[in-house]
N, C-alpha and C positions, 0 to 999 in steps of 0.2 A: 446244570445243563452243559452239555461238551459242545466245545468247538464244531465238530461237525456237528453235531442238531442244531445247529444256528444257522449255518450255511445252510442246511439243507431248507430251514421253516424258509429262511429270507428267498431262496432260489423258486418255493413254492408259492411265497405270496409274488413274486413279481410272477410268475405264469398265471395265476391268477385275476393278477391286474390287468397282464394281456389279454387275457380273454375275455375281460366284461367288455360291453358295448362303449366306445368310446364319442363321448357327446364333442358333437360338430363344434371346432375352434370360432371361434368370435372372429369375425371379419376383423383385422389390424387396421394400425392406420393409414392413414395415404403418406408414403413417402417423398422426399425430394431427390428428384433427378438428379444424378451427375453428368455434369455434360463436358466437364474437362476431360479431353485426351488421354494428357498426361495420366491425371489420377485413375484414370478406366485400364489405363495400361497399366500401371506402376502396382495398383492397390486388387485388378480383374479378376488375379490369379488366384487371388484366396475367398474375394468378397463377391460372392454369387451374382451374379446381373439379369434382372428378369425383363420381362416385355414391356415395361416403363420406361426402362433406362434408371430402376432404384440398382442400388449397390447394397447388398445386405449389410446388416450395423450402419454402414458410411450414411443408408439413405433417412437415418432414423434417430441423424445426432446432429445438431448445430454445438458450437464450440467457439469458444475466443483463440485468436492465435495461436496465444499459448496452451492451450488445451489439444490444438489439433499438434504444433506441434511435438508435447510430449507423448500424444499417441501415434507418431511417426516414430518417435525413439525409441518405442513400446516396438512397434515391428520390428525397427532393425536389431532390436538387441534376444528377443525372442524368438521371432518368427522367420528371422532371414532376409529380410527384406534389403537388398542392394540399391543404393539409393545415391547418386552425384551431390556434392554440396546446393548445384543449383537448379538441381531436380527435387528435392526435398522443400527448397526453397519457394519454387514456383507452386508445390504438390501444397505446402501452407497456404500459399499466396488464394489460391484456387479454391480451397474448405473454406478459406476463412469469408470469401469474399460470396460463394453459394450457400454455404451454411453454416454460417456467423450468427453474429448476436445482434440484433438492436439496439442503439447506442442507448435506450430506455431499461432494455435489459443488464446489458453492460455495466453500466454508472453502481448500482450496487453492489458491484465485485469486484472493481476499479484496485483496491485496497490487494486483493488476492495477486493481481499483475504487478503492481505497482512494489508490491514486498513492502508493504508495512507491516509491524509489528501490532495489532492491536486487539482490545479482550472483545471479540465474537458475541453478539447475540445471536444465538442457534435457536429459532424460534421454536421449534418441535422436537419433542422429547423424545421419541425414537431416533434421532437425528444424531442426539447425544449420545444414544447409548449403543447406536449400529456404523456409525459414520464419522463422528470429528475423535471417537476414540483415536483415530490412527491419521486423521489429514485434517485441516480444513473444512468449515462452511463454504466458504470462499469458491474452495474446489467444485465442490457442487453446484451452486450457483453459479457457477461459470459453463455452465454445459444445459442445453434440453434436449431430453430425447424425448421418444415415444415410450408409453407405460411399459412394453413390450420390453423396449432398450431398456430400460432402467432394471427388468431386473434380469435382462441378461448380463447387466454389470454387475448385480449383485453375484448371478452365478460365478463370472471371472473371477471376484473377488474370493472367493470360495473355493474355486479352483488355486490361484496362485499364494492365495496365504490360508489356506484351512486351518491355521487356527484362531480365524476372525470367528468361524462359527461357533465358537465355547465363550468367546471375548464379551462379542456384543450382540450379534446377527440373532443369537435362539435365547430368548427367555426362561431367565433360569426357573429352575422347578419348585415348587411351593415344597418346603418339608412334610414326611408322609404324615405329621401329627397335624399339620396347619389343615382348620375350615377350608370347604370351598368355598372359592368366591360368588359373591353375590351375584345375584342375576344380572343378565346386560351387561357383566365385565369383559371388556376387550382385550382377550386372551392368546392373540395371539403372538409372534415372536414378534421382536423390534426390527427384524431386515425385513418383513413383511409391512408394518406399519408404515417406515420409512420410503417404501415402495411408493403406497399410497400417499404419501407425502410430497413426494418430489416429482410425480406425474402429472400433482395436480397444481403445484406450485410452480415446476419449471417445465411445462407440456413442450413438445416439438414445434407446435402451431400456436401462432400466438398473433393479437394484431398488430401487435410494435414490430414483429417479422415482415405480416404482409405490406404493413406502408412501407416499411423501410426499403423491402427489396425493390418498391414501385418506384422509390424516390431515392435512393441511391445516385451517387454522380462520381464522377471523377475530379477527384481531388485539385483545385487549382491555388494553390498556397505560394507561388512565387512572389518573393516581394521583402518588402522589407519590417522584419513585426518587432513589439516592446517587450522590454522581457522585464518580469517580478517576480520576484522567489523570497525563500528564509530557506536558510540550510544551519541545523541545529548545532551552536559552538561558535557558527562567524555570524549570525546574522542575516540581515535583510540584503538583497542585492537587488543594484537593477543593469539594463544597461537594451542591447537591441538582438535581435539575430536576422541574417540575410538568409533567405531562403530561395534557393535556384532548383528550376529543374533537373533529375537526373535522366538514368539510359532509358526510362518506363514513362508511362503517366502515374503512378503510383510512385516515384522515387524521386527523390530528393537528396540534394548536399544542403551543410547548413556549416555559414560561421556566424560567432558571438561574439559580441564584446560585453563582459558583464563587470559591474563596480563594487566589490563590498562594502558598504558603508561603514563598518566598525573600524578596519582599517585601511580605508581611500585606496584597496589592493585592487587590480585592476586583471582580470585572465581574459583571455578570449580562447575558442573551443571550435572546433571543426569539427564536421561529421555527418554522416547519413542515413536515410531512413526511408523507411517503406510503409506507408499508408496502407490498412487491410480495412476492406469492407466501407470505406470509404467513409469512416472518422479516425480508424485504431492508428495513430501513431506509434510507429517501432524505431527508433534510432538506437545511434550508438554514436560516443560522440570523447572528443577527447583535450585536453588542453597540456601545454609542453610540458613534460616532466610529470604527468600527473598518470593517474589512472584511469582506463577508461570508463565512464559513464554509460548506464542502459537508460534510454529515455521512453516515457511510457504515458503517453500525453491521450485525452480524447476532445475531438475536434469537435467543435460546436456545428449544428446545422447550420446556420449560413457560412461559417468556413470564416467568420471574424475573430474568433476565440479557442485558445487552446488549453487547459492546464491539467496537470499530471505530476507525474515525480521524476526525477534523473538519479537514480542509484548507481555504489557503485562497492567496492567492498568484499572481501569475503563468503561475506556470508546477507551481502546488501546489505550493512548497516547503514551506510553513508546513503545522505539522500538531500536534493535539494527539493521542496516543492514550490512549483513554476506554475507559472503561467503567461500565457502571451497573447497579446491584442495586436492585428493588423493595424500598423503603420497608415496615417492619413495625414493631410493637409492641416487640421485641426490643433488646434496646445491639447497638452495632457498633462494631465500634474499625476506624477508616482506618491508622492509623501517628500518625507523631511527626514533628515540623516537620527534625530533622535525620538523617538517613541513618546516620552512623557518630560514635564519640566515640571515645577516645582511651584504653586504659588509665592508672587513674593520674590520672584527670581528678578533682577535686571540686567540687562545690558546682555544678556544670553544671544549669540548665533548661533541661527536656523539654516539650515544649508537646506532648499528645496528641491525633489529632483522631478524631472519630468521630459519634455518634448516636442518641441515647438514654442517653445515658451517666446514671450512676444518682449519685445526689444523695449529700450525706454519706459519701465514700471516704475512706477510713484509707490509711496507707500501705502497710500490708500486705493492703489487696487490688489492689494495684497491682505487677504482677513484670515484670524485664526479663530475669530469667535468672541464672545464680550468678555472683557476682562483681558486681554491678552490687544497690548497697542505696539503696532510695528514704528518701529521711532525713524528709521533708517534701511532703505536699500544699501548694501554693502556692495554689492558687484554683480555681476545676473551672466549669462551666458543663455543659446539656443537650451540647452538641456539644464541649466541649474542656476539658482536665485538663492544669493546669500543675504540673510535679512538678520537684523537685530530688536526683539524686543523687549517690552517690558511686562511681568505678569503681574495684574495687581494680588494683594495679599489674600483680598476677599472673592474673589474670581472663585467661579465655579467649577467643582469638580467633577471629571467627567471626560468624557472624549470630545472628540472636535473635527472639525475639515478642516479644508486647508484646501484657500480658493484665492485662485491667482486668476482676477478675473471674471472671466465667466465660467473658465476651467476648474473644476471640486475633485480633492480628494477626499471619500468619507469616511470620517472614522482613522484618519491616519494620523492622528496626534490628541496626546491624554492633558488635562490637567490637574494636580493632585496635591493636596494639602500636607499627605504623609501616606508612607506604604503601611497599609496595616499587616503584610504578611507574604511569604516570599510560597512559591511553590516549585519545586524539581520538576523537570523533565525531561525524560518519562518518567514516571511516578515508579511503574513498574518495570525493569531492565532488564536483558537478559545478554550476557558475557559468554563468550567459549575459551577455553584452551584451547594452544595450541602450539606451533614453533617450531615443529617436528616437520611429520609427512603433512602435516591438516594446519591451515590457518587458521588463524586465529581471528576471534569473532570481538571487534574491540564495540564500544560504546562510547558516542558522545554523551554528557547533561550539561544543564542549561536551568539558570534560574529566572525564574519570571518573579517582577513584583506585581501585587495586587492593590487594589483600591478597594474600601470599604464598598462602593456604591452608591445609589440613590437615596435604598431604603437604610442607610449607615450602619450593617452589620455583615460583619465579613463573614466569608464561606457562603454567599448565597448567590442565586444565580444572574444578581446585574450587578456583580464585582465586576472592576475596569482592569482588566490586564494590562500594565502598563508598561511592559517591554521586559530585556532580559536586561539583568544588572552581572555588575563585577563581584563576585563573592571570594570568601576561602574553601577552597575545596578539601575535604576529611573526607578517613573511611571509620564509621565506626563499626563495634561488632553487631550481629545479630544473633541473639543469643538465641539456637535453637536446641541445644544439650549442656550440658555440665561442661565447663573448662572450655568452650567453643574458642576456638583461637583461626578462625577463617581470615578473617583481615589481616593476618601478618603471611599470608599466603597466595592468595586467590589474584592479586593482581597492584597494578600502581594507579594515581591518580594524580593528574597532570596538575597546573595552575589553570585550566583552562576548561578541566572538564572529562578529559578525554580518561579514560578509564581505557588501561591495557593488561589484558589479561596475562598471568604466569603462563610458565612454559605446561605441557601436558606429559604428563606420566606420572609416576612412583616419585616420592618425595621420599626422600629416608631422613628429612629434619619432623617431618610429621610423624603423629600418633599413628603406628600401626603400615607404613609407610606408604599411607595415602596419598591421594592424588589432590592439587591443590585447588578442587573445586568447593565450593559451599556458597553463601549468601550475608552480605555485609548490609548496611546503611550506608548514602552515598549523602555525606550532608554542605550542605551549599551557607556559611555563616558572612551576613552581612554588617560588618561593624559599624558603618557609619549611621545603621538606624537599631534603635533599643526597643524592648516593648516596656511594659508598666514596672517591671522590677527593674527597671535599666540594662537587663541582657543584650546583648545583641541579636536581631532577629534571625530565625536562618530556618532553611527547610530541608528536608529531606526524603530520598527516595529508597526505596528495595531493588535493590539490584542481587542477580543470583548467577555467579560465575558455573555455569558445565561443564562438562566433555566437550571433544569436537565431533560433530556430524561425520562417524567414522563410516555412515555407509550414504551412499546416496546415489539416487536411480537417477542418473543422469549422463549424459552423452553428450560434452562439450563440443564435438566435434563435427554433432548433425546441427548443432543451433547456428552454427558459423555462419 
């Protein structure tokens, strides 16, 4: 068959199609109004406005922040769209706050903003095969439209990467020898399934929209809050942040003083942030000589609780996970500068941290649990209580509080007879080159010990994690071909963890004058404990040095 007889059949079945009777469209759904100015003016021009006050696509999407945001950087980088820093800014400020998410909605995609790195449960199969080929769960769930909208995203996607539809989008074809399928097989392609998937799962109308937007307020966070975190490599920190209003009711300065516990290091951190939809915490924040932090917190309904992540990095490696409690009249106990102690240990200080802590303690208003006797207050201050005990030998294993008082921390200190076994992490890692045009994507690890548990068989699920210990850090190989020689290339590994990846390009010391990416073992050897052949115990992670993210659809300069 010629080229032209193809044109020509296709040219006659679409006249064809035009001329059958075409059955009446389904009433759509009922959209949301835009009623910002700005965005009617800003966005008018392209997104049709009917006798609602709907905006086409705009009236038929809720979106997080960051969702509307990178579809603002979708128009200006496309579409033309001219746009001031703090017109961009407000045009966010405005989507996010009329059609945002639920902070009930939210909380499950918390991880997608937050830039954690972690392994996806994609509940539906089409999902897989049409959608996280190329992004993200995360992404999706980060957005509801109307059935409508969703597959006019599909269409965009279709439009700007056509060859998603050979990828994942159309169901590949049975071979002409293969059986048909059985009756009642659901035949059709997987960007059509997924359709149906995501309309019903992530709808436009939802009633965690309608309370929310009924009970919405304005942010009143001024004050003074506690701050608790871990940031993987130093540990546990604590310490306070002031929060003052800024130029909005939605904006905010903030300083910090926070404490690292591992080593008594002391930063404090300035910075500012804009409240969207009135929980989404957005800062940005910075401490001297350092790098700046993106803070990405969600505000609890009564406005007493906040936690999230503070990233910062390349490529967001780094990350502290925080959380903060308004500041009250009340004691508060944070924990203790050490994680786990040892049965059988004596004469051990406990450095306690907390907040309000009450002047003049005895030793017996200070409990960590039976088996465990405070002999001695050492010295105490408003924020912290240095004590000394004694653990008995037969004391029980397990976790503990740590109660000053009437004040409890729970769960903030282990006791343990022996580590039965250490674990890396992240178990699973991922490293870039770089050092050129493109940074470099580094990796902290971190070894945690374990406790057998209650039922005394390790690996099961009420093992006591008993904090992160001091190990020797190696790389060994991971042998994925003959001769694999990755680890003498791919990157260094500090005394502490921090794994930095080699430079990026053509190696001409390597096989073939490869590049120095591949995948090593990241192993963590703790000598001071042996297991049954008297080894030393140690654990270890897969870690997989890349490329660097040589292309990336982003516009640093609209997020400003």
């Amino acid at each position: 068959m010629s080229l032209r007889s193809i044109v020509v059949g296709a040219a006659a079945l679409s006249i064809a199609l035009a001329q059958e009777p075409q059955k009446p469209k389904p009433p759509g759904e009922e959209g949301i109004p835009v009623t910002s100015k700005l965005v009617i003016e800003k966005c008018g021009t392209c997104h049709k406005k009917d006798d609602k006050g709907n905006l086409s696509r705009i009236s038929w999407e809720r979106a997080t922040p960051e969702g509307w945001q990178q579809a603002i950087k979708r128009m200006v980088r496309l579409n033309g769209l001219q746009l001031t820093p703090d017109d961009a800014r407000q045009i966010v400020r405005d989507l996010s706050n009329e059609h945002g998410l639920a902070p009930e909605e939210a909380k499950p995609a918390m991880y997608e903003v937050e830039r954690r790195m972690i392994d996806e449960n994609v509940p539906d199969e089409s999902m897989k095969e049409a959608c996280t080929i190329c992004h993200s769960h995360g992404r999706a769930r980060s957005w509801r439209r109307s059935k409508e909208d969703w597959e006019l995203l599909i269409a965009m996607h279709r439009g700007y990467f056509p060859l998603v539809e050979f990828q994942g989008f159309r169901r590949r074809p049975n071979p002409p020898t293969a059986p048909p399928p059985p009756p009642g097989t659901d035949t059709r392609d997987p960007a059509d399934k997924a359709v149906e998937f995501l309309a019903k799962t992530y709808p436009l109308h939802t009633a965690e929209w309608g309370e929310w937007r009924a009970s919405m307020r304005t942010p009143k966070l001024a004050g003074r809050w506690l701050v608790t975190g871990s940031q993987l490599g130093r540990g546990r920190l604590y310490g306070e942040m002031v929060i003052e209003p800024g130029s909005a009711p939605d904006e905010f300065t903030t300083n910090a003083k926070l404490l690292y516990v591992k080593d008594d290091k002391s930063v404090t951190r300035s910075g500012r942030s804009i409240v969207y939809t009135g929980y989404a915490w957005r800062g940005r924040s910075q401490a001297p000589g350092e790098e700046p932090a993106r803070e990405v917190m969600l505000i609890s309904r009564d406005q007493s609780r906040m936690e999230g992540r503070w990233f910062w990095g390349g490529y967001d490696e780094f990350g502290i996970d925080i959380t903060l409690q308004r500041a009250g009249n009340d004691a508060v106990v944070f924990g203790v500068d050490r994680m786990a102690l040892k049965a059988g240990t004596t004469g051990a200080r406990l450095q306690i941290y907390g907040d309000n802590l009450p002047a003049n303690l005895k030793d017996e208003d200070i409990d960590f649990g039976s088996g465990v006797k405070v002999k001695r207050v050492v010295g105490q201050t408003p924020k912290t209580v240095t004590v000394e005990v004694d653990i008995d030998a037969q004391a029980i294993s397990g976790k503990r509080d740590v109660a000053v008082r009437r004040s409890v921390a729970t769960g903030a200190f282990a006791v343990y007879d022996k580590i039965d076994y250490l674990k890396i992490t992240p178990e699973a890692a991922l490293a870039r080159l770089g050092g050129g045009p493109h940074p470099k994507g580094y990796q902290q690890f971190e070894a945690l010990a374990y406790h057998r548990g209650a039922d005394n068989k390790p690996y099961t699920p009420d093992d006591v994690n008993l904090g992160p210990v001091d190990v020797e850090w190696s790389v060994e190989e991971f042998f994925a071909t003959f001769g694999d020689d990755d680890k003498d290339f791919v990157g260094t590994l500090s005394p502490t963890g921090l794994f930095t990846p080699a430079l990026e390009g053509p190696n001409p010391k390597r096989k073939f004058n490869r590049n120095n990416y591949g995948d090593v073992w990241v192993v963590g050897t703790l000598k001071s404990e042996t297991d049954k052949d008297g080894k030393p115990k140690s654990g270890r992670a897969h870690l997989v040095v890349t490329i660097p993210l040589y292309v990336r659809w982003d516009q640093p300069e609209v997020a400003e």
